[in-house]
C-alpha positions as CSV (number, residue, x, y, z in Angstrom):
1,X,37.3,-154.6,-106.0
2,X,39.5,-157.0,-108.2
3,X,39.9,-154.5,-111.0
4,X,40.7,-151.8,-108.1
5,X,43.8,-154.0,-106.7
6,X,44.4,-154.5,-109.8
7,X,45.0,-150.9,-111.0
8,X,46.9,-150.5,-107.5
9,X,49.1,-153.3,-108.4
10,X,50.0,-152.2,-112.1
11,X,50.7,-148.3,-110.7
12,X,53.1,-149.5,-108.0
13,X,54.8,-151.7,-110.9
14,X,55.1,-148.8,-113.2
15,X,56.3,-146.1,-110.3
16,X,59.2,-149.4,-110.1
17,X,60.3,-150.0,-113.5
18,X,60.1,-146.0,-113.7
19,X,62.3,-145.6,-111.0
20,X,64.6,-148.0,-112.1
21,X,64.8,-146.2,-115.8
22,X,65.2,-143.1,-114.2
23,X,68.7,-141.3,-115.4
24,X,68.8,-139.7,-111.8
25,X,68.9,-143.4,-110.7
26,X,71.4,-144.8,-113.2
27,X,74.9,-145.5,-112.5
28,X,77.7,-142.7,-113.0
29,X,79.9,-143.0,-115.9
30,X,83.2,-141.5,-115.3
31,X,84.0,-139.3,-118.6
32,X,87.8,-138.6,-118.0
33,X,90.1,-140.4,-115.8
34,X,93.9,-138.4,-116.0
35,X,96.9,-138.7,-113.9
36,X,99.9,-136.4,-113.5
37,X,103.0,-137.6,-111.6
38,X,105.6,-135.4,-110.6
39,X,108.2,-135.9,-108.0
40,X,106.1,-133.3,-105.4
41,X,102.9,-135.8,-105.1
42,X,100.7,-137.9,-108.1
43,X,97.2,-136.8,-109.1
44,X,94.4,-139.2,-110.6
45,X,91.7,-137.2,-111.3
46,X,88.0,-138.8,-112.2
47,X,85.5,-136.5,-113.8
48,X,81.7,-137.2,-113.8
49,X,78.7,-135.7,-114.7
50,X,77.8,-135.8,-110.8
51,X,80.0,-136.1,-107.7
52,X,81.4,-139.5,-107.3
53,X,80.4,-141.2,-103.8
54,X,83.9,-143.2,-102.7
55,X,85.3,-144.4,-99.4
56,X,89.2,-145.0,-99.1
57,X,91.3,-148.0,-97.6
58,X,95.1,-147.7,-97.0
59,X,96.4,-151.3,-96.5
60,X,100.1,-152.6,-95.8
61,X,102.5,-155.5,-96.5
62,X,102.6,-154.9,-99.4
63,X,101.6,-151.4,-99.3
64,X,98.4,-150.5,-101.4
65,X,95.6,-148.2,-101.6
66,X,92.1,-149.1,-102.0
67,X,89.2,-146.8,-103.3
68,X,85.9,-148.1,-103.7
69,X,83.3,-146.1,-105.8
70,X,79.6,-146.1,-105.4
71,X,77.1,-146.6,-108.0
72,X,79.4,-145.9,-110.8
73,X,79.8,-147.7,-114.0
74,X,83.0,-149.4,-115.1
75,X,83.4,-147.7,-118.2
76,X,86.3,-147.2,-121.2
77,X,87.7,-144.2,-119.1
78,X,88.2,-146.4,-116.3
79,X,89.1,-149.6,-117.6
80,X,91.9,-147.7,-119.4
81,X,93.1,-146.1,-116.1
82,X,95.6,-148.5,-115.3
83,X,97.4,-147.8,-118.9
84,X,98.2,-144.3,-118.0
85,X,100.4,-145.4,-115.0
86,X,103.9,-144.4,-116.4
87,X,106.8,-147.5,-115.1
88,X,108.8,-143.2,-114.0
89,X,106.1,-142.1,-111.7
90,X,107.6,-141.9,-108.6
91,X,104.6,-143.6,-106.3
92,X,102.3,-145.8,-107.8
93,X,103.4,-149.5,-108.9
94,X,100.3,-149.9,-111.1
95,X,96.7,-149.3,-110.6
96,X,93.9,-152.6,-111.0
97,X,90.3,-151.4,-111.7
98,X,87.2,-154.4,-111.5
99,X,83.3,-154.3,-110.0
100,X,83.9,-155.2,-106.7
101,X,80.1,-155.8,-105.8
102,X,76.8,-154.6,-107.8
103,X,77.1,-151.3,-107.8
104,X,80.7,-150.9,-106.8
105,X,83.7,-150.1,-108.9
106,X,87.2,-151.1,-106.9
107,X,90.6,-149.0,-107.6
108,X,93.6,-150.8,-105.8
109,X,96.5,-148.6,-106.3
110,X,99.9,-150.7,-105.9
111,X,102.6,-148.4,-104.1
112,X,106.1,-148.1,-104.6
113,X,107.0,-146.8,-100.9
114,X,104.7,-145.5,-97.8
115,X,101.9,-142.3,-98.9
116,X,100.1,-139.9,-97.4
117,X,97.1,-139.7,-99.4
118,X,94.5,-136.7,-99.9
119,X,91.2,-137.2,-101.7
120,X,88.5,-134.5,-102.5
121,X,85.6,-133.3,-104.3
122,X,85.1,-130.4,-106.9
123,X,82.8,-128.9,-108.1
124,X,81.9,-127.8,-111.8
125,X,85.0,-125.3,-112.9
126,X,86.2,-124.1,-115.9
127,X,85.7,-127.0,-118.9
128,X,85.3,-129.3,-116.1
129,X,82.0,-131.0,-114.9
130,X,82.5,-132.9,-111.3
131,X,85.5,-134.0,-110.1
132,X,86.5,-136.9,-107.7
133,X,90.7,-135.6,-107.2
134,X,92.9,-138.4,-105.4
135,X,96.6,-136.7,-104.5
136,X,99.3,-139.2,-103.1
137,X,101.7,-137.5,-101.1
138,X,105.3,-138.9,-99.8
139,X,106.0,-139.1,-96.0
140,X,108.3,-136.9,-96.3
141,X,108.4,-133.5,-97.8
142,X,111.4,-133.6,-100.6
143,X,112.2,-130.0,-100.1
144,X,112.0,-130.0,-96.6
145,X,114.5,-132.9,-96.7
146,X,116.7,-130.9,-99.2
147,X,117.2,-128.1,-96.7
148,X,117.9,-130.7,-93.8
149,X,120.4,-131.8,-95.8
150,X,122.1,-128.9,-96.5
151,X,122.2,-127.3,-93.3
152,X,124.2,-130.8,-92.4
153,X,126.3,-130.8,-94.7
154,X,126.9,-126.7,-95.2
155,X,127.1,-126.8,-98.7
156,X,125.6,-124.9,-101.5
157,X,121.9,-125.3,-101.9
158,X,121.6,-128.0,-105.4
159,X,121.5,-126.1,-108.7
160,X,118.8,-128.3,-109.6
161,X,114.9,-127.8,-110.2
162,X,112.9,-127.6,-106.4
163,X,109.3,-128.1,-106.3
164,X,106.4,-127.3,-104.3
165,X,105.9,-128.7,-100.9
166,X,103.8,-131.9,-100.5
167,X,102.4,-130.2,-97.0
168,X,101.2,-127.5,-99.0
169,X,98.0,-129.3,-100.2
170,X,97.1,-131.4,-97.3
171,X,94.5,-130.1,-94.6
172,X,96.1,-130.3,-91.2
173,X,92.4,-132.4,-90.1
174,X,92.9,-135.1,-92.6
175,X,95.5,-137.4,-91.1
176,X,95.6,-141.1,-90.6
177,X,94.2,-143.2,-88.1
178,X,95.8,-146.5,-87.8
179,X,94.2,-149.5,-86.7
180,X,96.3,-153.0,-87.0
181,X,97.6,-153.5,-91.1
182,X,94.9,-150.9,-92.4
183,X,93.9,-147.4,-92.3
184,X,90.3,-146.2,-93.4
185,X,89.6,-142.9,-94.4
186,X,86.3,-141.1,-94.2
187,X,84.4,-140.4,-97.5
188,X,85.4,-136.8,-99.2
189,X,83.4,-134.0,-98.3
190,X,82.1,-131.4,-101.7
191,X,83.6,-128.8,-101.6
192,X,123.0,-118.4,-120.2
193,X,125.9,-118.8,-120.1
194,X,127.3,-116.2,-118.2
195,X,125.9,-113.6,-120.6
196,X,122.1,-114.2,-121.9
197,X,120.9,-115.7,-124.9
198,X,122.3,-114.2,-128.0
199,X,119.5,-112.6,-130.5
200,X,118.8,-114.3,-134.0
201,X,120.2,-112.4,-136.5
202,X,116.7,-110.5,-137.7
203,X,116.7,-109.3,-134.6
204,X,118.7,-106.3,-133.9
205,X,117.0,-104.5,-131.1
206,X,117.9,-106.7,-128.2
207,X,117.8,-105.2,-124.7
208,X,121.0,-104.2,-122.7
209,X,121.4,-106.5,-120.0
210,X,122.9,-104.7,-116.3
211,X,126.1,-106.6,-115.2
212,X,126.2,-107.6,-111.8
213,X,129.3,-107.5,-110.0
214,X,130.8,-111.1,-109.0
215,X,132.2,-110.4,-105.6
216,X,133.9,-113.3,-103.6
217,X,132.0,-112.5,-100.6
218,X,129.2,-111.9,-102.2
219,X,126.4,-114.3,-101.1
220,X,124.1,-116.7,-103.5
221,X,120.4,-114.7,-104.9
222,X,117.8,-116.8,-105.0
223,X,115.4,-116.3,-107.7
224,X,111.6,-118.3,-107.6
225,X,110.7,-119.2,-111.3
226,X,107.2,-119.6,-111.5
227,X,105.7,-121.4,-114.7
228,X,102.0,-120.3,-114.7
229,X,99.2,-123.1,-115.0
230,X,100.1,-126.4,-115.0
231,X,98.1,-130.0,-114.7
232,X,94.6,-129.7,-114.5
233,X,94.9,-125.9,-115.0
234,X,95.8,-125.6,-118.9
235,X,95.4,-121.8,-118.3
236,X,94.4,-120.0,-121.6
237,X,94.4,-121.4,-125.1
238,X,96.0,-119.9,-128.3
239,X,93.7,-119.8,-131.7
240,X,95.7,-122.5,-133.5
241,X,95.4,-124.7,-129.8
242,X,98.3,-123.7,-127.7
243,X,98.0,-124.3,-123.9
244,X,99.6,-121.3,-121.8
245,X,101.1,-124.1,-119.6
246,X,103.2,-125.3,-122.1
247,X,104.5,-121.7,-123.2
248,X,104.9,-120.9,-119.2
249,X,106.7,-123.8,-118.5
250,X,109.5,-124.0,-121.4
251,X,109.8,-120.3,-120.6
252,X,110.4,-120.7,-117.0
253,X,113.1,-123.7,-117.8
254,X,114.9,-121.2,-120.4
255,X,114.8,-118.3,-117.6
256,X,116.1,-120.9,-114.8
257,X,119.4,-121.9,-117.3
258,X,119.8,-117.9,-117.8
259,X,119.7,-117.4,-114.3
260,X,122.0,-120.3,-113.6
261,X,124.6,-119.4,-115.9
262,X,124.7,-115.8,-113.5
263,X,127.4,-115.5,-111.1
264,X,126.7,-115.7,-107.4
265,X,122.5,-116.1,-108.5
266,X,120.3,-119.6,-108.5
267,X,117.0,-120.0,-110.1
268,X,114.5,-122.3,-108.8
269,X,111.6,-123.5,-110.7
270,X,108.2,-123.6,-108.9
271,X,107.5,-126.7,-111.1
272,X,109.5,-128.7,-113.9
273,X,107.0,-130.7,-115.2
274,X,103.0,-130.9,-116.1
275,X,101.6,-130.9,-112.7
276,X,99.4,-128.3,-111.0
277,X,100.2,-126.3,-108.0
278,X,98.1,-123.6,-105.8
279,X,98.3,-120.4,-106.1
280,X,99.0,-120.2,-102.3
281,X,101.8,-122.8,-102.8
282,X,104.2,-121.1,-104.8
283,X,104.2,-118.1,-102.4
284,X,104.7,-120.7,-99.4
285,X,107.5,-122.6,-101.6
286,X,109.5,-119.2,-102.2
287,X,109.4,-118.0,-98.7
288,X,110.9,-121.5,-97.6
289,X,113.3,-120.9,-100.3
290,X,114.2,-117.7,-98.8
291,X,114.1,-116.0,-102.3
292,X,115.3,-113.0,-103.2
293,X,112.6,-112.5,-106.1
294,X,109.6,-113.9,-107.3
295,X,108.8,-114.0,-111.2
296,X,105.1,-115.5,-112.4
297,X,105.3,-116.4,-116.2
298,X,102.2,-115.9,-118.1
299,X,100.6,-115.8,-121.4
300,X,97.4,-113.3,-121.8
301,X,94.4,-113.6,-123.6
302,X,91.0,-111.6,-124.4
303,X,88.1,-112.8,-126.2
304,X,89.2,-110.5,-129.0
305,X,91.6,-111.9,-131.2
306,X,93.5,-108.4,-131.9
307,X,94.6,-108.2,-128.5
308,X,98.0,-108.3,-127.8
309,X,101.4,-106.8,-126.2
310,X,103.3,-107.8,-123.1
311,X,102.5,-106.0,-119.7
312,X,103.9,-106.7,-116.6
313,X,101.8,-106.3,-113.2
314,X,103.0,-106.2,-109.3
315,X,100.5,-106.4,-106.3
316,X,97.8,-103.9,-105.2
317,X,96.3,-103.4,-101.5
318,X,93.6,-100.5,-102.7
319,X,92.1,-102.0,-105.8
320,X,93.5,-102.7,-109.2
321,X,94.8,-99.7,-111.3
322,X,92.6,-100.3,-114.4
323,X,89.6,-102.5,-115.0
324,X,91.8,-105.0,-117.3
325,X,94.2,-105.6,-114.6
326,X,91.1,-106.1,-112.0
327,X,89.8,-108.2,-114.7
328,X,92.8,-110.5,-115.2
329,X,94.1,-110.6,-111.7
330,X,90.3,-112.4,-110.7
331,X,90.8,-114.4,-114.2
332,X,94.5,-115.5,-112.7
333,X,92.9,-116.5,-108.7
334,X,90.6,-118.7,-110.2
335,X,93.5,-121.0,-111.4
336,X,92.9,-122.5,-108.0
337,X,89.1,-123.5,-109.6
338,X,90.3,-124.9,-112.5
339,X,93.6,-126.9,-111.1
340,X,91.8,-128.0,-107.7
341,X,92.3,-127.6,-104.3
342,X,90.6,-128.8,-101.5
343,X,88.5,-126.7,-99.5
344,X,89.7,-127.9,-96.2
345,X,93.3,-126.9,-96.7
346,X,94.4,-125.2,-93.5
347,X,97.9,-125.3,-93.9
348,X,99.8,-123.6,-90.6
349,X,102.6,-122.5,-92.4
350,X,100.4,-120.8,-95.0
351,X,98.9,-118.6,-92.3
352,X,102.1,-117.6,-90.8
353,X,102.6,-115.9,-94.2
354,X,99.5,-114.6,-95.2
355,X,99.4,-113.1,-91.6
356,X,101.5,-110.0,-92.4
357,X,99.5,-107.9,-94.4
358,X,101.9,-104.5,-94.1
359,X,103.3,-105.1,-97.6
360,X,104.0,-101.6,-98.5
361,X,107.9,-101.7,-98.4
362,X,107.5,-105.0,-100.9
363,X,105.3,-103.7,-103.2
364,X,107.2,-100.7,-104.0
365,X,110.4,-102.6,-104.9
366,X,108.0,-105.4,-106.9
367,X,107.4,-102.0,-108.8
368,X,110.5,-101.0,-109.4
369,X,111.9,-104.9,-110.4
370,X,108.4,-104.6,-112.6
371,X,109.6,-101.2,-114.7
372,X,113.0,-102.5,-114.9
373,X,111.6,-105.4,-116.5
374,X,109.1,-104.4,-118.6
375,X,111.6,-101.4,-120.0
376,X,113.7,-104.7,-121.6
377,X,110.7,-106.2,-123.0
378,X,109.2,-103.3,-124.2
379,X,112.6,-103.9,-127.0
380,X,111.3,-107.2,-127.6
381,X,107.5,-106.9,-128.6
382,X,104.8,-104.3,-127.9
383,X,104.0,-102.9,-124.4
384,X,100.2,-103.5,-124.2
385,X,100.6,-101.1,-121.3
386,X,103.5,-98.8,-121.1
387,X,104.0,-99.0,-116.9
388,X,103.7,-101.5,-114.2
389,X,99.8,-102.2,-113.5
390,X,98.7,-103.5,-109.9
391,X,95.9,-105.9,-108.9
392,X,95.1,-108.6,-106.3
393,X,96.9,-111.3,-107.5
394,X,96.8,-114.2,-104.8
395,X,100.2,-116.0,-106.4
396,X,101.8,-112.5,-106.0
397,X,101.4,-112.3,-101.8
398,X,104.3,-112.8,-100.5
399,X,105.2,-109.9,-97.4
400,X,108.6,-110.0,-97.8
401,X,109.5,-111.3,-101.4
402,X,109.3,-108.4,-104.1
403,X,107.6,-109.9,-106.8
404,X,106.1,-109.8,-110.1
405,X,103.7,-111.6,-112.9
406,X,105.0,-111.0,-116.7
407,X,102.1,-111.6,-119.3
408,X,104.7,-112.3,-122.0
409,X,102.2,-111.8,-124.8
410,X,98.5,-112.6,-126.1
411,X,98.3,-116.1,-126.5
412,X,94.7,-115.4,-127.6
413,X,96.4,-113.4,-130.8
414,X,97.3,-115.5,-133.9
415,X,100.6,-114.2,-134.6
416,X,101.3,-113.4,-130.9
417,X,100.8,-117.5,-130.2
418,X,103.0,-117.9,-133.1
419,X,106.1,-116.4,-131.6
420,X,105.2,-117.5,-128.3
421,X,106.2,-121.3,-129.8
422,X,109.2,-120.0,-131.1
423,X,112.8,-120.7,-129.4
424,X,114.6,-117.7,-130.8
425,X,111.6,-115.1,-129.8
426,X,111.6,-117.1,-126.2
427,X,115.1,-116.4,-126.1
428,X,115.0,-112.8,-126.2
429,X,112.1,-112.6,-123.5
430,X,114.5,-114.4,-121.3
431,X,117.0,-112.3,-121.9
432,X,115.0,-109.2,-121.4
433,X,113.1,-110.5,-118.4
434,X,117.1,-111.4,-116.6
435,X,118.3,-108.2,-117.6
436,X,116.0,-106.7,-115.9
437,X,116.2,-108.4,-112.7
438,X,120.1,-107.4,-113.3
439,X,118.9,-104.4,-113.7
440,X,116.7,-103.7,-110.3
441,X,119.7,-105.7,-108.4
442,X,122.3,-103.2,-109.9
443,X,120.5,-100.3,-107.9
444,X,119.1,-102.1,-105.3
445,X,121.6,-104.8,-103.8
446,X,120.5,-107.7,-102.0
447,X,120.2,-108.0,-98.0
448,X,121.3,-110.6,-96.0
449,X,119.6,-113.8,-95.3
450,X,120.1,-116.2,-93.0
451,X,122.9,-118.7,-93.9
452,X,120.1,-121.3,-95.7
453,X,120.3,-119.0,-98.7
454,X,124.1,-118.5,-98.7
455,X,126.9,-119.9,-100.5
């Protein structure tokens, strides 16, 4: 009988000291921890091995946030979290990381001003493993309060950079519930001058750009610049380590001074900075921007390295017009994966322009701003298709906006990624991509819009 308990005794002590070994059981070690201000909303973004269990405090006077983390370990990635707060970002004071309890890692994020936070899980995507995503929102929408302002004071829209709204993100179920100095939210659920840039002189063969005619009455067009990728979403990667985001974004900023420099037109940049946005976000951000045209920078890539060319592509109803377009359109959607969004967005606005789904009229002038375009380029580098190819592309849905995505070249190609980095040969796709647009407006004029978009 002895030897019997005993044998119990020394079983129930190994199925312990197993359990307590066990890797399922161990803490989480956070393996990334990044953060990406921008003006629009700040992003810290904590990647695991598994989903990160958490539970969110707002507190005031002075105003702070407080995010506890369950059974995770305070590692290097987290201890040097508070380093990567930049003295510029435009919400967080400074971030302080410490155990809390056993088993508890605290976060108390010092604020500059009043937030609306959003936090959320994600699953594995892309090069990611788990992540534990913690956007912080201002009260107030900037753009929103741009437009107030302007319809107040009657003037001329800024000629500066807009971004994407802050409401954008944030699912309309998610909203605070105050109780005295402290607001608790519930744990996250998984889920050019006035002529364009002048050509080196190698380069011989630049396009002709349309004039367009600088009438006094003539009202302000809107153009949405939209720099691909961006944040989380690095988007594709060149041979010699290139990030389409980067190429996107000094693209779009070159495009934007182009369009500037234009009488009686405004570009407006989607984003000006290293920060993601949705898919769905840029459409909703040009429709509030009453834009006249929508152009979505890109860089392609294939798993072949010989791949290259530029193509441009407008939006398709009944299917995709080749398998490579069908192919990149569902490689382009899944940018929402990789950057992160939250499954419970449910954004009002976003429906109201998703609801019309009668595009016809709007596709066929996206086609013809898309062969206007991709006629100029075609002098600039090598067509990888010689006409406007069609797909689903969810960043291309707007009802009323025509609009179009350039793949400026084949990042995934060595000497293709090579002129991509370079000014002069970024230069001359500007200047091919405004001359089109120049181009399309010269035959088809702009309509009128309501006085928000006027001079």
């Amino acid at each position: 009988m002895h030897k019997k308990l005993h044998s119990i005794f020394t079983l129930g002590l190994l199925i312990l000291v197993g359990a307590c070994i066990n890797p399922a059981n161990a803490a989480i070690t956070v393996t990334a921890a990044r953060v990406w201000p921008a003006a629009d909303y700040t992003r810290i973004t904590l990647e695991a091995a598994k989903p990160i269990s958490n539970k969110m405090v707002m507190l005031k006077n002075p105003d702070r946030l407080v995010l506890d983390l369950d059974d995770v370990d305070l590692g290097p990635s987290l201890k040097t979290l508070s380093a990567k707060i930049l003295s510029s970002d435009p919400y967080i004071k400074q971030v302080r990381v410490a155990n809390f309890k056993p088993g508890v890692v605290r976060l108390v994020i010092d604020l500059k001003s009043e937030i609306r936070p959003e936090i959320f899980l994600l699953p594995p995507a892309g090069e990611y493993k788990h992540r534990l995503v913690l956007d912080i929102y201002p009260l107030q929408d900037p753009l929103m309060a741009m437009l107030e302002q302007h319809e107040k004071t009657t003037s001329p829209p800024p000629n500066t950079d807009l971004q994407m709204t802050p409401s954008i993100n944030a699912p309309a179920d998610n909203t605070e519930s105050k109780t005295g100095t402290s607001t608790e939210i519930p744990a996250t659920k998984e889920i050019e001058p006035n002529n364009p840039p002048l050509p080196s002189p190698s380069v011989t063969n630049e396009p002709a750009v349309e004039s367009l005619p600088n009438k006094e009455d003539s009202r302000l067009i809107t153009i949405a610049i939209d720099a691909g990728h961006g944040g989380e979403d690095p988007g594709a990667h060149g041979a010699n380590g290139t990030n389409e985001k980067d190429i996107t974004l000094a693209v779009a900023k070159k495009l934007k001074i182009a369009v500037d420099a234009e009488p009686n037109m405004r570009g407006v940049l989607t984003r000006d900075g290293d920060f993601f946005i949705p898919l769905h976000g840029r459409v909703v951000k040009a429709r509030k921007l009453q834009s006249d045209l929508f152009v979505s920078i890109h860089a392609d890539a294939f798993i072949r390295p010989d791949a290259r060319g530029s193509s441009v592509f407008a939006l398709s109803e009944r299917g995709a017009t080749s398998a490579s377009a069908r192919y990149l359109a569902k490689k382009e959607n899944e940018s929402d994966l990789i950057g992160g969004v939250s499954l419970d967005d449910k954004d009002p606005y976003l429906a109201r322009t998703l609801l019309d789904l009668s595009q016809t009229a709007t596709i066929n002038d996206s086609l013809k701003l898309g062969k206007a375009v991709l006629g100029n380029i075609g002098r600039v580098n090598t067509l990888h298709k010689g006409s406007v190819e069609q797909a689903g592309f969810a960043v291309l849905k707007s009802p009323d906006i025509p609009s179009i995505l350039v793949e400026t070249a084949f990042i995934s190609n060595p000497d293709e990624e090579r002129r991509l980095n370079d000014e002069a040969y970024q230069d001359k796709l500007v200047s091919a991509i405004l001359g089109g647009i120049k181009k399309y407006f010269a035959t088809n004029p702009a309509l009128a819009k309501s006085k928000m978009a006027q001079e």
